[in-house]
C-alpha positions in Angstrom: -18.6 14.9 -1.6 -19.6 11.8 0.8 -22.7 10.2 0.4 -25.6 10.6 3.4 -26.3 7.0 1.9 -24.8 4.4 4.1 -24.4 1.9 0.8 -21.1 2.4 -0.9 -19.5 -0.1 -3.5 -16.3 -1.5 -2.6 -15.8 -1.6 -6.2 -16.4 1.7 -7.4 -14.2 2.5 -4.3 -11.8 0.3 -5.3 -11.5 1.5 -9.0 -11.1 4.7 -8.1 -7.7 4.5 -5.8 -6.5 1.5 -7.7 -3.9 3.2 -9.6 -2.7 5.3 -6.2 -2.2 2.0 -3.9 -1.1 -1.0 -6.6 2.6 -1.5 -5.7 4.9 -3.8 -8.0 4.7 -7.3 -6.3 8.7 -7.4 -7.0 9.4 -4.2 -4.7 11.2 -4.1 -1.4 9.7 -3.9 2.0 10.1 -0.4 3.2 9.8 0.7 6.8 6.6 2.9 8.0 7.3 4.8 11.1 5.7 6.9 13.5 6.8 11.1 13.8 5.1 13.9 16.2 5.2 12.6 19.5 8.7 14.2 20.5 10.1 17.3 20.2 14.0 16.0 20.5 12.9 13.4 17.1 14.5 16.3 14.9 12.1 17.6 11.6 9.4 16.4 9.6 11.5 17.1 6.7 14.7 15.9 8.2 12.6 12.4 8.7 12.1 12.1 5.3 15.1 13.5 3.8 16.8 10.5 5.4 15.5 8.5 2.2 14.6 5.1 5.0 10.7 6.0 5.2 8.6 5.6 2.3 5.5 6.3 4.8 5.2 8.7 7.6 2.3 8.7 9.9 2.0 12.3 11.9 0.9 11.3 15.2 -2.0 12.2 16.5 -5.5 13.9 16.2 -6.6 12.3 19.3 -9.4 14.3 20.4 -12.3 13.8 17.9 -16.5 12.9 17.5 -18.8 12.6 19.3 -19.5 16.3 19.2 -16.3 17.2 20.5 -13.9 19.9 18.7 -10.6 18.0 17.1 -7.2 18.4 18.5 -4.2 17.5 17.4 -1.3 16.9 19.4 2.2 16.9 18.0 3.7 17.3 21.3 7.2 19.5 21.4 7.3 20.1 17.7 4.4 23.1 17.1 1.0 24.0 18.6 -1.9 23.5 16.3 -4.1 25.0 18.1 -2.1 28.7 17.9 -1.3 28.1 14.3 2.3 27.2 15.3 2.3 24.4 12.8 1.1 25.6 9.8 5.1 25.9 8.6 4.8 22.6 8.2 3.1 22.8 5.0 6.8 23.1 3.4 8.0 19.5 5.3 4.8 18.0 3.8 6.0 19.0 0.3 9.0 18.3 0.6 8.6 14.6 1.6 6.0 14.3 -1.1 8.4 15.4 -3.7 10.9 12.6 -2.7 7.5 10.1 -2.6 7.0 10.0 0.8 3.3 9.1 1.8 2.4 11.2 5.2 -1.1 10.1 6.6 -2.5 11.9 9.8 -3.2 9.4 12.4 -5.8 9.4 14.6 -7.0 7.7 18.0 -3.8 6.4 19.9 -3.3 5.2 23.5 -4.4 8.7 25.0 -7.3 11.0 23.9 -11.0 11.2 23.7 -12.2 10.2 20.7 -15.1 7.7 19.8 -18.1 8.3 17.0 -21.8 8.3 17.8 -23.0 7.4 15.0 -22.9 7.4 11.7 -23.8 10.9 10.6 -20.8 11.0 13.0 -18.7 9.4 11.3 -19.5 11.5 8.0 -18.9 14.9 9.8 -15.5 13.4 11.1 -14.8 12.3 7.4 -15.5 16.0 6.5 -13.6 17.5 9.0 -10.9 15.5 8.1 -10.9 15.9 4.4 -11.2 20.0 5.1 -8.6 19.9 7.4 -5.8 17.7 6.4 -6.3 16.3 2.7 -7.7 17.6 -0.8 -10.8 19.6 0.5 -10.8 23.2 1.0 -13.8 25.2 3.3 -13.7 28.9 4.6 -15.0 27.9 8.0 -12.6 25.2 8.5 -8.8 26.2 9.7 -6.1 24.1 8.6 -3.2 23.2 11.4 -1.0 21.8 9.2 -0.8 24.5 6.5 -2.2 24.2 3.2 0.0 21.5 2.1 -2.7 18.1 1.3 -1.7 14.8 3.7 -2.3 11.1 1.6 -4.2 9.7 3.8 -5.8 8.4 7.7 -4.1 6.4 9.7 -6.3 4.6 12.0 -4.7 3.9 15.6 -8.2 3.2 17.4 -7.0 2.0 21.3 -9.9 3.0 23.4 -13.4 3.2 23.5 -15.7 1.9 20.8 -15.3 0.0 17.6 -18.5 1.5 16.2 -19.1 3.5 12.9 -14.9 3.4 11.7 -16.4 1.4 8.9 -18.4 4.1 8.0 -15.6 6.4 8.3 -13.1 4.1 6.0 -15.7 4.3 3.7 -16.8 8.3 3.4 -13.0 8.8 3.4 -12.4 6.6 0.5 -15.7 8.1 -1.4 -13.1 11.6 -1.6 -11.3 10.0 -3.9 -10.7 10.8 -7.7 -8.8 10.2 -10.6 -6.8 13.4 -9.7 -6.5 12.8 -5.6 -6.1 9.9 -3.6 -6.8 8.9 0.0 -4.8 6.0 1.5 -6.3 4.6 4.4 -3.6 3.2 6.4 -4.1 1.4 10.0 -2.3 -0.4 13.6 -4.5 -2.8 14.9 -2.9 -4.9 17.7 -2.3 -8.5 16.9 -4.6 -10.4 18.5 -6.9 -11.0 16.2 -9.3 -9.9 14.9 -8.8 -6.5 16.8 -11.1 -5.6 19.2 -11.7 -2.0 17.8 -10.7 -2.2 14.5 -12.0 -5.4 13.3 -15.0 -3.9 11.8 -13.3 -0.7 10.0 -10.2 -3.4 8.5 -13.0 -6.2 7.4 -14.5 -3.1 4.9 -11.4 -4.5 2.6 -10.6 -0.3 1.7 -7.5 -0.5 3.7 -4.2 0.3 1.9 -1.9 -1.0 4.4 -1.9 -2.6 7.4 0.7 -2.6 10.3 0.2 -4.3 12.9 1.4 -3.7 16.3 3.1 -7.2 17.5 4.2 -5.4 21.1 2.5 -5.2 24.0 0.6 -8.2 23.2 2.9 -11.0 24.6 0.2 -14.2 22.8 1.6 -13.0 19.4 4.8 -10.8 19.6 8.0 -12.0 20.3 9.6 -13.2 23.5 13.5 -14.3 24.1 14.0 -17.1 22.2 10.7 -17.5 20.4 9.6 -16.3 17.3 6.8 -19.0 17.0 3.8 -17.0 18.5 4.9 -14.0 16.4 5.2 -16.0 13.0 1.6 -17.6 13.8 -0.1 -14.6 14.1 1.8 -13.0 11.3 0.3 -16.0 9.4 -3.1 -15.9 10.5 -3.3 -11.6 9.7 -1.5 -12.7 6.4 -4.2 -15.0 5.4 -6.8 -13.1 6.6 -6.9 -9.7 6.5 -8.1 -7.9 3.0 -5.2 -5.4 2.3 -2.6 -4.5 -0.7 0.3 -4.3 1.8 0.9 -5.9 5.6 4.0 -5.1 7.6 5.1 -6.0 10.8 5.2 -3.5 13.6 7.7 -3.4 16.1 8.7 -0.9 18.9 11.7 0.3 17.5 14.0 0.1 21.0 13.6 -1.3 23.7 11.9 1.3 25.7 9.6 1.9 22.8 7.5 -0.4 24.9 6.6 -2.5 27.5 7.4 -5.7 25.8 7.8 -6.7 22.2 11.2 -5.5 21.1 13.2 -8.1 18.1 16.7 -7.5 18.4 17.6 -6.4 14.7 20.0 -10.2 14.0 17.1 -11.9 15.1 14.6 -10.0 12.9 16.9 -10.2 9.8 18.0 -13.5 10.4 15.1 -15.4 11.7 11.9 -13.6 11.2 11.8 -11.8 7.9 12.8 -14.7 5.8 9.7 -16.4 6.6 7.2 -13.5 6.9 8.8 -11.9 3.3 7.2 -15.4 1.6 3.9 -13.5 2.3 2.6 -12.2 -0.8 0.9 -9.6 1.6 4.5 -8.3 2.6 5.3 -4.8 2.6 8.4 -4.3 5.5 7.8 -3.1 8.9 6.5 -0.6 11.3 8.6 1.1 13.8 7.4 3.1 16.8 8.6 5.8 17.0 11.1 8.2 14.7 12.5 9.3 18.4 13.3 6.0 19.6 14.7 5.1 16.6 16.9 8.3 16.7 18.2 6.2 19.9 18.3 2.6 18.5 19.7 3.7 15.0 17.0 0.1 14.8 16.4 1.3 11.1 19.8 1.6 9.6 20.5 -2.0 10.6 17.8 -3.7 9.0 17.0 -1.2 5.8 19.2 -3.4 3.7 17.4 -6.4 4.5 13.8 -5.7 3.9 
């Protein structure tokens, strides 16, 4: 279904997943958080059934292009690779049912992955639809089951930024009144992002959360929220998406630096970055730390 043509219409695009992505401007923030990458995190299902996370990203496919054959790593939940995950068609539906949007994301802080070019990019667009989403092929094996994810999640942290634009784009050309792809990303806050700049400036992106950790000129530090609400501001004004949340590590050891006690967030941060007509909640990495933290149930009330 994707074009060879490297000319797409960001409005045909756009009119096809309007009626997937348009969210009542009156709604709550919700909280997108990150599952896969430990086997003590409890279920897919489980995640879900918890009724805190209106999006789940399953984390990652980290080995992909550049002629290389896609893995995805889920760490101590299932091997893909032996078909040990396939089960998890039935968590997939499940957290559908209750509305939950699951995108597969790809790229994060270890793997090989980059594109070539971007024939590249199309093939990994083809791989992906085949193997994760709407698209069915005989000579393509499915790890997660048969069940259909909603969408990408870009996490691009090493290598190249060239040809994700191209990507966004054959991804979004799969779309169609009856099936939907969100394209979802985590660039890190300085901005524009270094790898991702490119891919997010296409304007196809659904939502956008973006990882203010790890990135002490805009995250916060003790004290100061001032750097953080900047470059919340700056993304805000920026950055062409229907939804922008604020990612945080979701405990303390989440990650090296970055972490908002929860009084602080609720009381200082969110009632100025909820004025953003942009807002759509927050990010937390990960659903394991957050097992720890118990970070979600104290601020799910206050998005």
């Amino acid at each position: 279904m994707a074009s060879n043509s490297s000319k797409f219409s960001p409005l045909i695009l756009f009119l096809l997943c309007l009626f997937a992505t348009t969210i009542s401007a009156a709604s709550r923030g919700g909280i997108a958080i990150y599952w896969g990458q430990n086997g003590n995190e409890g279920t897919l299902a489980a995640t879900c059934a918890t009724g805190k996370f209106p999006y789940v990203n399953l984390a990652f496919l980290n080995v992909f292009g550049n002629g290389s054959n896609p893995e995805l790593n889920l760490a101590g939940h299932c091997d893909p690779a032996s078909g040990g995950c396939v089960s998890l068609s039935t968590d997939i539906r499940s957290c559908q049912k209750q509305g939950v949007k699951l995108m597969l994301a790809i790229g994060g802080g270890i793997g090989r992955y980059s594109l070539s070019s971007q024939l590249d990019a199309r093939n990994v667009s083809i791989y992906l639809w085949n193997a994760f989403l709407g698209g069915k092929s005989s000579s393509v094996f499915r790890p997660l089951g048969d069940a259909a994810l909603d969408g990408i999640d870009f996490d691009i942290e090493l290598g190249s930024s060239q040809f994700y634009d191209d990507l966004v784009r054959y991804l979004k050309s799969y779309c169609s009144p009856k099936q939907k792809v969100y394209i979802t990303g985590a660039p890190q806050c300085p901005f524009p992002d270094r790898l991702m700049g490119t891919a997010l400036n296409t304007g196809l992106f659904d939502y956008v959360w973006v990882q203010f950790y790890n990135n002490p000129p805009c995250q916060y530090t003790s004290g100061n929220t001032t750097n953080l609400i900047n470059s919340w501001n700056l993304w805000s004004r920026s950055i062409r998406t229907k939804k922008l949340f604020l990612g945080l590590p979701a405990a303390t050891q989440a990650a090296g630096s970055g972490f908002i006690p929860a009084d602080v967030l609720t009381s200082q941060i969110l009632p100025v970055i909820k004025k953003s007509p942009k807002y759509g909640g927050i990010m937390l990495w990960s659903k394991f730390w957050d097992d720890q933290s118990g970070y979600s149930s104290s601020v799910v009330s206050e998005l």
